[in-house]
C-alpha positions as CSV (number, residue, x, y, z in Angstrom):
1,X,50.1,-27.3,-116.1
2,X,50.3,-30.6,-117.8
3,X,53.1,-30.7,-121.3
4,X,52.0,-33.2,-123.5
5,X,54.5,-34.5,-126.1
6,X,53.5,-34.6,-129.8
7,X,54.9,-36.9,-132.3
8,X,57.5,-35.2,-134.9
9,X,57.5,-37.4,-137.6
10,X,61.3,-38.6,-139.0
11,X,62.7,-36.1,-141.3
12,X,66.6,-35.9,-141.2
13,X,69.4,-37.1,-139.8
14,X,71.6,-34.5,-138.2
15,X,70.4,-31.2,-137.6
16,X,72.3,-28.4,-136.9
17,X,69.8,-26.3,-135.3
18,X,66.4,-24.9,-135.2
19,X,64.5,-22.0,-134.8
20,X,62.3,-20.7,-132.4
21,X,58.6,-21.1,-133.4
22,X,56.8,-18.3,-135.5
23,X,53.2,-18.8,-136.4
24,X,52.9,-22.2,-134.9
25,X,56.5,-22.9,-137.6
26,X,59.7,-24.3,-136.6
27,X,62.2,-24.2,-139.0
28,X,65.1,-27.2,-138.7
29,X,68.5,-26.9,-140.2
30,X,70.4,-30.2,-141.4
31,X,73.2,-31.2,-143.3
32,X,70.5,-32.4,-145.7
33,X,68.5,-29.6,-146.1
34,X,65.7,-27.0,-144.7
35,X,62.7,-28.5,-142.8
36,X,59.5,-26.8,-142.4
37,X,57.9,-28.3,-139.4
38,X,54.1,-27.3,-138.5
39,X,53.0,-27.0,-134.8
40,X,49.6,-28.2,-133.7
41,X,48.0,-31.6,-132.3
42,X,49.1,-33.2,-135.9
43,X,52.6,-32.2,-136.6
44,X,53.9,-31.9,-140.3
45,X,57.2,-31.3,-141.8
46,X,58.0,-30.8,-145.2
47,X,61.8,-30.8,-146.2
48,X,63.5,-28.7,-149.1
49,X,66.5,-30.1,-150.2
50,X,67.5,-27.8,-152.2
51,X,69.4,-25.7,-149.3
52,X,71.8,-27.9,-146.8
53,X,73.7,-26.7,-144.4
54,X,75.0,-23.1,-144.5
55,X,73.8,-22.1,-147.7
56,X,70.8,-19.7,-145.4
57,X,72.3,-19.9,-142.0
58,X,74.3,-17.4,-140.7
59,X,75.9,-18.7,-137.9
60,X,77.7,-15.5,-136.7
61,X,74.0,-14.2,-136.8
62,X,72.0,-16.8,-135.6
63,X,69.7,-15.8,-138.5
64,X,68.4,-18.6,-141.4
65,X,66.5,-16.0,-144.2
66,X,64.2,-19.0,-145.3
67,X,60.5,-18.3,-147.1
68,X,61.0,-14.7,-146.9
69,X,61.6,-14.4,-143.1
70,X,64.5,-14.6,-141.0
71,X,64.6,-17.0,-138.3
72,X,66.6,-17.1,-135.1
73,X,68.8,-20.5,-135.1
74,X,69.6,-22.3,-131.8
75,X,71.0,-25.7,-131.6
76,X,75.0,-26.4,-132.2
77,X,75.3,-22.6,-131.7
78,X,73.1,-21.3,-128.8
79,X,71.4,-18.2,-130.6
80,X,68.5,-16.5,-128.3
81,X,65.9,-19.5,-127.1
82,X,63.0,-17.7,-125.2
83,X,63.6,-19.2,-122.0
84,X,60.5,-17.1,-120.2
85,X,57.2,-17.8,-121.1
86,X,54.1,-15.6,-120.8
87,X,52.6,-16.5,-118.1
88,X,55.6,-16.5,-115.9
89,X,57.1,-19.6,-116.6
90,X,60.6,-20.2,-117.1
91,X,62.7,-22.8,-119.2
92,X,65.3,-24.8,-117.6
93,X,67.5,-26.9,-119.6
94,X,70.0,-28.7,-117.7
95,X,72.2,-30.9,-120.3
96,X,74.3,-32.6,-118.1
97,X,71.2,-34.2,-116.4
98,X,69.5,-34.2,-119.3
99,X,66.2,-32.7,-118.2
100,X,64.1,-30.0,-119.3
101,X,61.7,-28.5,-116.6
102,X,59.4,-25.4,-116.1
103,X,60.0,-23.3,-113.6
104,X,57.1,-20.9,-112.0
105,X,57.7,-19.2,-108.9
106,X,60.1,-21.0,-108.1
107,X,58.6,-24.4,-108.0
108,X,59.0,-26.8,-110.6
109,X,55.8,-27.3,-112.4
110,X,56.9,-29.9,-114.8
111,X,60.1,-32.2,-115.9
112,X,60.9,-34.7,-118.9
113,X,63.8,-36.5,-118.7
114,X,65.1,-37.1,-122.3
115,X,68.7,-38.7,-124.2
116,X,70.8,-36.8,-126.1
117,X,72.5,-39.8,-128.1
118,X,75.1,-37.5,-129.6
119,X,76.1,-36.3,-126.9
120,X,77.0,-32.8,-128.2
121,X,74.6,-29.8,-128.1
122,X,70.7,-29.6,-126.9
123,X,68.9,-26.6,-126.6
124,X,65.0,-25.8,-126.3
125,X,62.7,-22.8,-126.2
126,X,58.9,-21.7,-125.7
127,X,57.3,-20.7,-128.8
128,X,56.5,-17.0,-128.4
129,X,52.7,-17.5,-127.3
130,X,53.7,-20.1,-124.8
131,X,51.5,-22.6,-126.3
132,X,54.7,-25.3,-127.2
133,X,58.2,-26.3,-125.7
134,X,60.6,-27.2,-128.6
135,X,64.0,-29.7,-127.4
136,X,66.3,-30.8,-130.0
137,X,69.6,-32.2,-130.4
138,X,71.7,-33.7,-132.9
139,X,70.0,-36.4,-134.0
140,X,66.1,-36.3,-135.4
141,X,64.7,-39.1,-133.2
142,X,65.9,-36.7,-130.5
143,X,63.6,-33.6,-131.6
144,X,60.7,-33.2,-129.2
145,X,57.9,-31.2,-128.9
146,X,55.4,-30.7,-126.3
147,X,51.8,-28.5,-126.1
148,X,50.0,-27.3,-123.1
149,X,47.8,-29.8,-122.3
């Protein structure tokens, strides 16, 4: 199964983590504020400034309370990512390489090769359906995310 990248547009410049997707929804955590990011072919992120950094997030947690829902936080604190997909594909980040490949039965069925300019934290997860693969790191321009193609 072919991963094909979607362009995220620019929409911070630090984050501190992000959630794993609910109803095709990530939501990003910055030091500048919440960012509601929409899945599909056409991403979209709309970014609420009125919240920065730990004013939601609950880092003990992993839990951002954001638009009435919690929302489990990975990224500079490594929270739950859901690393299994549903078709028996599993996530494998490995951040000293910095690749992120899928694993099924064994064999790896796919690999992208990315930069993590800050050098601090990455982390990634399947969205619950298994449609997307979320990576981020620090910086925006490092924020990927791929559908099944």
């Amino acid at each position: 199964m072919n991963w094909i990248e979607h362009k995220v547009p620019p929409f911070c410049e630090r984050l501190i983590g992000f959630s794993v997707p609910q109803n095709d929804q990530v939501l990003v955590v910055s030091y500048e504020g919440m960012h509601f990011i929409q899945l599909g072919a056409r991403i979209t992120v709309e970014s609420d400034e009125g919240f920065a950094e730990y004013d939601l997030y609950d880092p003990r947690s992993g839990i951002c309370c954001y638009r009435d829902l919690e929302w489990t936080i990975i990224g500079l604190d490594p929270g739950r990512p859901l690393l299994s997909g549903q078709d028996g594909e599993q996530l494998r980040l490995d951040t000293k390489a910095e690749t992120l490949s899928v694993i099924k039965d064994g064999c790896e069925q796919w690999k992208y090769r990315y930069e993590n300019f800050s050098g601090d934290w990455a982390a990634a997860t399947f969205s619950p359906d298994g449609r997307f693969i979320v990576l981020g790191c620090p910086y925006d321009f490092d924020f990927r995310v791929f559908g099944k193609g």
